[in-house]
C-alpha positions in Angstrom: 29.3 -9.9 -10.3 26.7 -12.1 -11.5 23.4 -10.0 -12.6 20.0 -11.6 -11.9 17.7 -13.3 -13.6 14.7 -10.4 -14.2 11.3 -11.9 -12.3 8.6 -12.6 -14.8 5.7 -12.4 -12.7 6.6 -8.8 -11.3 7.5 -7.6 -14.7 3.4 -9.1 -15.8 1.9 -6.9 -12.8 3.7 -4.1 -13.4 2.3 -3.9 -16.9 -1.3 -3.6 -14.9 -0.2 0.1 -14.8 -1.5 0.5 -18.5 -5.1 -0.4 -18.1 -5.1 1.0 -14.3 -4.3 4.5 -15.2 -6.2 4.1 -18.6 -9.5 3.5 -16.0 -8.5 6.2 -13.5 -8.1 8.7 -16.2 -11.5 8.3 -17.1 -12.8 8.8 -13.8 -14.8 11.7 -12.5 -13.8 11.9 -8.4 -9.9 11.8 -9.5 -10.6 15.8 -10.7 -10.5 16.4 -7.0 -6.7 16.4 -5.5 -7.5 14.6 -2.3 -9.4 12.1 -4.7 -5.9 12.0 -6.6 -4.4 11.2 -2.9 -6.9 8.7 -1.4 -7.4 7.0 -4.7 -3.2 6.4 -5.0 -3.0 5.3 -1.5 -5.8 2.6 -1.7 -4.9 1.1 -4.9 -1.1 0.8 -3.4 -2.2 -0.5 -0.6 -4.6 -2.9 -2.3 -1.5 -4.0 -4.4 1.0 -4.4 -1.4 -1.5 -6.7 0.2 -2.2 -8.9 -2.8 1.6 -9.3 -3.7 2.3 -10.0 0.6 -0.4 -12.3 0.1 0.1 -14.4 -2.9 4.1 -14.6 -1.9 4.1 -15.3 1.3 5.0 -18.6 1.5 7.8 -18.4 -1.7 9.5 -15.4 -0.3 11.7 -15.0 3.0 12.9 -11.3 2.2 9.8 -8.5 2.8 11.7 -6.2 0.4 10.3 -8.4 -2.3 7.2 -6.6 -1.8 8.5 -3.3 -1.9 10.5 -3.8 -5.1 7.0 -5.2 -6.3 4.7 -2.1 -5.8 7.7 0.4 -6.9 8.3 -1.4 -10.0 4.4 -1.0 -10.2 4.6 2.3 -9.3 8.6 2.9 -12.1 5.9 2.0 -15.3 3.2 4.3 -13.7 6.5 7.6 -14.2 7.4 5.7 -17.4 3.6 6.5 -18.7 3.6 9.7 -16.8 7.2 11.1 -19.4 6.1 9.3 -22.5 2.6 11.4 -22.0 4.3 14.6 -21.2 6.2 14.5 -24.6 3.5 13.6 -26.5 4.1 9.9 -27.3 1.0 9.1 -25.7 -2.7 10.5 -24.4 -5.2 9.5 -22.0 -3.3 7.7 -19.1 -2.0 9.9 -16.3 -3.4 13.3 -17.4 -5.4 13.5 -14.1 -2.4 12.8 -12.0 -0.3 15.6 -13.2 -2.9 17.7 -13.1 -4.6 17.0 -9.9 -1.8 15.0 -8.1 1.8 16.3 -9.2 2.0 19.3 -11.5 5.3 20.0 -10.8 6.0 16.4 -12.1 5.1 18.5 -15.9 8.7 20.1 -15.6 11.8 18.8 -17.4 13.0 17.7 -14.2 10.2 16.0 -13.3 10.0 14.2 -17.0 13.6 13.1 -16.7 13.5 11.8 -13.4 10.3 10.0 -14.4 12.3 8.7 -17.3 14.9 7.5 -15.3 12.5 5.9 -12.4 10.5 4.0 -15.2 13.5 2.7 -17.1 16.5 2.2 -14.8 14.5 1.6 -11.6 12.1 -0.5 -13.1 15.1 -2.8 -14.6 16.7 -2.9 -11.1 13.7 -3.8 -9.5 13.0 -6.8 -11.9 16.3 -8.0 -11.4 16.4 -7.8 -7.5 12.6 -9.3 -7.0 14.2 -12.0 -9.7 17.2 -12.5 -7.7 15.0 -12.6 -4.2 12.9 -15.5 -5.5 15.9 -17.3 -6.5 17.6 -17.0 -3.3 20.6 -15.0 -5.0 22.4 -12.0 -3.9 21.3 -8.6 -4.8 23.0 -6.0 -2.6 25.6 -4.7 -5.8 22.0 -4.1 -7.5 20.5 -2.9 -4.1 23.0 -0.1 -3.5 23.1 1.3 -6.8 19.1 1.4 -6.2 19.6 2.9 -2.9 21.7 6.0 -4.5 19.9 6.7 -7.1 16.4 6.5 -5.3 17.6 8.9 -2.5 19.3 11.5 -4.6 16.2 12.0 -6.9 14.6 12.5 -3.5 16.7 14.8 -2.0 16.7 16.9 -4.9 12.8 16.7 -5.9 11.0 17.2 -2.8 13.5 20.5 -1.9 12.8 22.0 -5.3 8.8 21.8 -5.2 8.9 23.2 -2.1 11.5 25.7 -2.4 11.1 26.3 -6.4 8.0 27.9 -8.4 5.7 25.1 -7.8 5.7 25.3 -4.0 2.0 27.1 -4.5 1.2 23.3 -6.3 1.8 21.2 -3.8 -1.5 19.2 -3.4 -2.3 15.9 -0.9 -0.5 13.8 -3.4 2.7 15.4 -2.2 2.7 14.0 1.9 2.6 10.5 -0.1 6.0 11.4 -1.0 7.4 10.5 2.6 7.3 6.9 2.5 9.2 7.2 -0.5 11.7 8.9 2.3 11.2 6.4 4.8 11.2 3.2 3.0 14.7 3.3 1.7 15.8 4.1 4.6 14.2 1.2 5.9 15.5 -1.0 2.5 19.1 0.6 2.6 19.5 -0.4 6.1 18.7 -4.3 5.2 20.6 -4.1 2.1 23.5 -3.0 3.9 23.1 -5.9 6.3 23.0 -8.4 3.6 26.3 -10.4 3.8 28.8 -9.8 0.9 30.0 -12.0 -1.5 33.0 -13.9 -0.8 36.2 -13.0 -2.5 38.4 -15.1 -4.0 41.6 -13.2 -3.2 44.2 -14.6 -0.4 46.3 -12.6 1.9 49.4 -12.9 -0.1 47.6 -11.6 -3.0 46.1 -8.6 -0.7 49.5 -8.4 0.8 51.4 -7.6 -2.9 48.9 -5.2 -3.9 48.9 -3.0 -0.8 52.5 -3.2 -0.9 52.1 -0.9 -4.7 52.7 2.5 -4.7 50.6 4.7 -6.1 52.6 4.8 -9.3 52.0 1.2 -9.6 48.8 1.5 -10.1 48.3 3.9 -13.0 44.8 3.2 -12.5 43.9 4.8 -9.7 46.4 7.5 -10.2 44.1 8.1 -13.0 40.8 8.3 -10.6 42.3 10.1 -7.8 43.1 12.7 -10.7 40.0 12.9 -11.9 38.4 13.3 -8.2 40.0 16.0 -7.9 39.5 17.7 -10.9 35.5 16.5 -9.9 35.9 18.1 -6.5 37.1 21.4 -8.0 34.0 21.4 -10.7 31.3 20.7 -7.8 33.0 23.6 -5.8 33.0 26.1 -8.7 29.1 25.3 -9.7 28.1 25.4 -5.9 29.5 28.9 -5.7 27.7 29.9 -9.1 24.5 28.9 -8.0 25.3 30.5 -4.3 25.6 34.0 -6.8 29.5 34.0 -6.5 30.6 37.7 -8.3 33.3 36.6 -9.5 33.7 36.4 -13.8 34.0 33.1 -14.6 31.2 32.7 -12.2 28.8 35.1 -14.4 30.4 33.7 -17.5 29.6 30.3 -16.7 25.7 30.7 -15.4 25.4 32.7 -18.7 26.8 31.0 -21.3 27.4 27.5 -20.2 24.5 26.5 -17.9 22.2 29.0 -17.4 19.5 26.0 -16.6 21.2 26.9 -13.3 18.9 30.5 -12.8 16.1 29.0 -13.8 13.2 29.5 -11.1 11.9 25.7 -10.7 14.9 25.4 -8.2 15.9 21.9 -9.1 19.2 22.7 -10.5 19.9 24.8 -7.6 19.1 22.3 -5.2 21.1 19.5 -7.4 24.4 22.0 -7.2 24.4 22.2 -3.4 23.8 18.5 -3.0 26.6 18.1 -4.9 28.8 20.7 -2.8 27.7 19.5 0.5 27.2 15.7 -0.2 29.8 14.6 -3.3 32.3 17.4 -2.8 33.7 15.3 1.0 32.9 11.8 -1.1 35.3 13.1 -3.3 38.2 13.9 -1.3 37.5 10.6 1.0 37.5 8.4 -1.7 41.1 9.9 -2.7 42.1 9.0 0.5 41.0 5.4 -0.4 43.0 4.9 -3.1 46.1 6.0 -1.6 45.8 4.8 1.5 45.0 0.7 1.7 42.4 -1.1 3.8 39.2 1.0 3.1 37.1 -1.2 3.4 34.2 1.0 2.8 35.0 2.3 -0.4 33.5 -0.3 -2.5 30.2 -0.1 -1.0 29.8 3.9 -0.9 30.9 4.0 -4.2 27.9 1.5 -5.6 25.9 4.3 -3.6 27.5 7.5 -5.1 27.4 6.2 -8.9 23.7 5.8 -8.3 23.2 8.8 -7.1 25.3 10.8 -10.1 23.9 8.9 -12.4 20.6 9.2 -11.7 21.5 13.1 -10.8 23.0 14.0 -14.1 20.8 12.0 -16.0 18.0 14.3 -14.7 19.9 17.7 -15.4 21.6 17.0 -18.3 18.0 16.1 -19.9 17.0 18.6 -17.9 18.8 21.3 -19.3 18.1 20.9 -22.6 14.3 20.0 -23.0 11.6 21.9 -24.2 10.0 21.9 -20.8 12.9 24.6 -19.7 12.3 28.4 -21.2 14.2 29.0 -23.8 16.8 31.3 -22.0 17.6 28.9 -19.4 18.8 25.7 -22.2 22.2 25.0 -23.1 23.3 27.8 -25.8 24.1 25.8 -29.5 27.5 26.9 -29.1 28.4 25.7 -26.1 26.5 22.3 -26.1 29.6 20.2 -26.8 31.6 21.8 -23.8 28.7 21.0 -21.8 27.7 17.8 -22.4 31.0 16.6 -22.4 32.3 18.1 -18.8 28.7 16.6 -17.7 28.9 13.4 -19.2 32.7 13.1 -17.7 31.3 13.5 -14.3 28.8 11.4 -14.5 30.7 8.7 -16.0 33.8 8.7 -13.1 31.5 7.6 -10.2 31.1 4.7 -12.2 34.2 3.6 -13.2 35.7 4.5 -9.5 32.3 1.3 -8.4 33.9 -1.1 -11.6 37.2 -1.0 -10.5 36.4 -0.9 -6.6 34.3 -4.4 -8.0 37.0 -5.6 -10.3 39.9 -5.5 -8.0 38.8 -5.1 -4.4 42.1 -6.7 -3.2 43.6 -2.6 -2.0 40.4 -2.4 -0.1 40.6 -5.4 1.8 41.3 -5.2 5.5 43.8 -8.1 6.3 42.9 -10.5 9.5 44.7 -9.9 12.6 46.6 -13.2 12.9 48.1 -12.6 9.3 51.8 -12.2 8.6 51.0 -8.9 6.3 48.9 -7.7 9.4 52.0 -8.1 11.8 54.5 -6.2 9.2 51.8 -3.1 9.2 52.0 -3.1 13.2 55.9 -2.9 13.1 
């Protein structure tokens, strides 16, 4: 996979976020939360139009835009985090005060963390890679993953969590951020993929391998399931399961998972509902050849963990959270080990779904190995 040249020009405007929300901050109608709102939508749309505008003619793909504003918008959560630990003062008070309160959580911090680094890289690299007329759709899904896991989990948890009496106007701008990658996930799925370089013999002798062949993925499918059970045993301790390893675990393991901002909660039954049937699919995958889906879903589903675990791992273990709801000292190891494991699977499952896609190739029909499956 060849990674893309980052674009210049976006990275330069995106930088405008310093001196924007310096001015804004400063401002006396943004102490008003529909100020907050109507000031956020103009200057968005003020920058979508200006990057439409001055690109027009250069770019053939309208997700270049879209990338543009949100890598605008990834620096704009980067100040946000780096002001609510204290690294700096004077930018984005007004927002989380006004805008997003609930963005003053741990959750919120990491997530903003996550959208200002990660996001913002990915966005550079795609708007670099759309100017150059390269692809983009390993980068894209990975994107898409991530961006729609923070959402699912986010907008639940201020509504459902302690915060849902803070919801201001700012809030309702959170649904294009629902209905644009939909919108960008459907294009990016459309994009053609890149050509392989492997022949039918060469898909032909690796379909032919057993499972013990191919220590490999004997290796993943093990791990998938030992995932599967984990996601089922912390979807049942948030779901107040009475069981004793249940009550051991929300006690002395993770009890980030009681606490009353509801993120966590939220995060565990996304998991149950959403990455527990991933799990047991993919297995499937890896047994069985000519899933041709697998290397695509599982771009998507190491997004989304990462971006997930990123967020409650920090999450759990930041001052933001009361001190009764962190990761005890004495079980820190244990728990950032069995986290970090989970997170890091998804992603391996994506390298070597990239690496070697020849299992997951469907063969054509006029092939000899295609005539030998039929009989």
């Amino acid at each position: 996979m060849d990674i893309p040249p980052l674009a210049g020009k976006i990275a330069a405007l995106s930088l405008g976020a310093f001196p924007v929300s310096f001015a804004l901050n400063h401002v006396s109608v943004l102490s008003h939360p529909l100020g907050v709102t109507l000031m956020s939508v103009l200057i968005l749309g003020l920058l979508l139009v200006a990057i439409y505008s001055l690109s027009r003619e250069e770019i053939y793909d309208p997700l270049y835009a879209v990338f543009a504003v949100f890598a605008f918008t990834s620096v704009v959560d980067l100040l946000i985090a780096l002001q609510e630990d204290g690294y700096m003062v004077g930018f984005m008070e007004f927002y989380t005060k006004e805008g997003e309160p609930y963005l003053r959580t741990a959750h919120g911090i990491f997530i903003c963390y996550w959208d200002g680094i990660v996001h913002c890289l990915l966005y550079l690299a795609m708007t670099g890679a759309i100017r150059r007329r390269k692809r983009y759709r390993t980068l894209g899904l990975y994107w898409l993953g991530s961006f729609v896991m923070s959402i699912l989990v986010f907008l639940p948890g201020n509504i459902l969590g302690k915060y849902s009496s803070e919801i201001r106007p700012a809030f309702f701008l959170t649904i294009l951020y629902v209905l644009v990658p939909c919108w960008a996930g459907l294009r990016v799925f459309k994009q053609s993929q890149a050509p392989t370089c492997c022949t039918s013999n060469v898909v032909q002798e690796e379909q032919r391998k057993g499972l013990l062949q191919r220590p490999v993925d004997l290796a993943l499918i093990i791990y998938l399931i030992l995932a599967g059970f984990f996601t089922l045993f912390r979807g049942l301790v948030v779901l107040d399961c009475p069981t004793d390893a249940c009550f051991v675990y929300i006690y002395q393991y993770e009890p980030y998972l009681r606490d009353p901002v509801a993120y966590p909660k939220v995060q565990m039954l996304v998991y149950m509902f959403y990455a527990l049937p991933f799990y047991g699919l993919a297995a499937y995958a890896l047994i069985f050849p000519g899933c041709s889906w697998l290397p695509d879903w599982a771009l998507v589903f190491a997004g989304a963990i990462g971006q997930a675990q990123f967020s409650h791992m920090g999450a759990s273990m930041h001052l933001r959270t009361p001190f009764t709801y962190r990761v005890p000292e004495d079980t820190w190891a244990c728990f950032f080990m069995c986290n970090l494991l989970y997170a890091l699977g998804p992603h391996l499952l994506a390298y070597r779904c990239l690496l070697w896609p020849a299992f997951f190739l469907r063969l054509p029909p006029g092939s000899p190995a295609s005539h030998q499956k039929q009989h």
